[in-house]
C-alpha positions as CSV (number, residue, x, y, z in Angstrom):
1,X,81.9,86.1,72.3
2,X,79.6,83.6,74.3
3,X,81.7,84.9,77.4
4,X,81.0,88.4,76.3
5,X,77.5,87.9,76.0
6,X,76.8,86.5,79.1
7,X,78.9,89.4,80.7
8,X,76.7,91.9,79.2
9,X,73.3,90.1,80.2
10,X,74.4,89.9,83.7
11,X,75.2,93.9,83.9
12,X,72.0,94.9,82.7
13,X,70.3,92.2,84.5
14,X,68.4,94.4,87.1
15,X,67.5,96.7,83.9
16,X,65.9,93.9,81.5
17,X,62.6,94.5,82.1
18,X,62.8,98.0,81.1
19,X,64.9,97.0,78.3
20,X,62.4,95.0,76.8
21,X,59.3,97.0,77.7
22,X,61.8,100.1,75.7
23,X,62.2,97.6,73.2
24,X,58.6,96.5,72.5
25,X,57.6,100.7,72.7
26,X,59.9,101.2,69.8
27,X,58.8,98.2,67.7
28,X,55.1,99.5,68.2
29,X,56.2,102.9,67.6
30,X,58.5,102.1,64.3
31,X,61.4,104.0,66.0
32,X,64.2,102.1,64.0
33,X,66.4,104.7,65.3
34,X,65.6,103.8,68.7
35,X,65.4,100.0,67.9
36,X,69.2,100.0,67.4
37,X,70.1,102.1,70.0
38,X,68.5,99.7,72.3
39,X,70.3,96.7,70.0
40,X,73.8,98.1,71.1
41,X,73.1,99.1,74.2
42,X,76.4,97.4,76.5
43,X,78.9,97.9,73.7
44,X,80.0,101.3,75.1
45,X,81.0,98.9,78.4
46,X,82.3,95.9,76.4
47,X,83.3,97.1,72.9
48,X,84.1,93.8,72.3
49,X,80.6,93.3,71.8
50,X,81.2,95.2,68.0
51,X,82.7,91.6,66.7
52,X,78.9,90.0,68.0
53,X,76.8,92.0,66.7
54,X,78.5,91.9,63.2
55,X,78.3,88.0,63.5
56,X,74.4,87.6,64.9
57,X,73.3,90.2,62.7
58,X,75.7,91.3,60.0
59,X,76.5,88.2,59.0
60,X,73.5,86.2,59.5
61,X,71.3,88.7,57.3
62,X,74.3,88.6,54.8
63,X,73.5,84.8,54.7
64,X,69.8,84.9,54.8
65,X,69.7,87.0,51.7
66,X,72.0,85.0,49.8
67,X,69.5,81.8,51.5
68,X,66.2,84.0,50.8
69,X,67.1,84.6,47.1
70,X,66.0,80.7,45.4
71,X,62.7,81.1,47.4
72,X,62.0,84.7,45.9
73,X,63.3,84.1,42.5
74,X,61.9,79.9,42.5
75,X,59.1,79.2,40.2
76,X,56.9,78.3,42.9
77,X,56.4,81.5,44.3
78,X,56.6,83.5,41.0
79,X,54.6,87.0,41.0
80,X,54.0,85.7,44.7
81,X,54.1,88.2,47.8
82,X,56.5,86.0,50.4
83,X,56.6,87.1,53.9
84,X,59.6,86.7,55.4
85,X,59.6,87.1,59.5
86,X,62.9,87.6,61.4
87,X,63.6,89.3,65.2
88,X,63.4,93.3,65.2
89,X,67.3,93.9,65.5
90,X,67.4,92.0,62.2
91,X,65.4,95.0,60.7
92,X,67.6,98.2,62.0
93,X,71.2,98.4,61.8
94,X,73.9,99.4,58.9
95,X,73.2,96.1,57.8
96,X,69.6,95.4,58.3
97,X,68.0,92.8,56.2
98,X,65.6,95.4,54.9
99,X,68.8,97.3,53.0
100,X,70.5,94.1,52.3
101,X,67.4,92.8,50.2
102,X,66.9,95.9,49.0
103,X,70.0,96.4,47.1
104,X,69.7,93.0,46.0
105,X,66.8,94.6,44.0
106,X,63.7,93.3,46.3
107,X,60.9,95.3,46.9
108,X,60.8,95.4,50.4
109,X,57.1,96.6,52.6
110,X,56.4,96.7,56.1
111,X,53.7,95.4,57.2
112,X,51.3,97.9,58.9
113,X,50.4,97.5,62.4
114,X,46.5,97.1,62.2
């Protein structure tokens, strides 16, 4: 996957500016939908890419809820607000730490861009 990866960043080299200026546009904007466009942009070249993105993102968020639930349940924080900051592509995607948390039964809020 490491492999993979590094093939992928060298293709779109010349067009990783753009890429991240598209990808801070979006973020601003709330455009999840674009957010994960942009997230999986290269797997249509290298669809080998699928098995990465469901290990650095699927999986991790998996983790993090089961990680994030002592904190949010713990006695220390209890009828606490907790802000939990993670990287943008954590927050779009079939399995987006948003939905994951969610259907653990979290109440989940963006926080508004001021």
């Amino acid at each position: 996957l490491q492999d993979l990866m590094l093939r992928e960043t060298l293709m779109q080299l010349d067009e990783s500016e753009q890429l991240a200026r598209e990808l801070i546009v979006a973020w601003r904007d709330g455009d999840e939908r674009r957010l994960a466009e942009l997230a999986r942009e290269g797997v249509d070249e290298l669809p080998e890419l699928d098995a990465f993105y469901d290990v650095v993102l699927g999986d991790r968020n998996r983790r993090w809820v089961r990680q994030l639930r002592p904190l949010l349940e713990g006695p220390e924080f209890a009828g606490q607000d907790v802000l939990v900051a993670v990287g943008a592509l954590h927050l779009v995607g079939e399995d987006n730490l948003v939905r994951l948390l969610r259907d653990a039964g979290y109440r989940v809020d963006k926080v508004a861009q001021r």
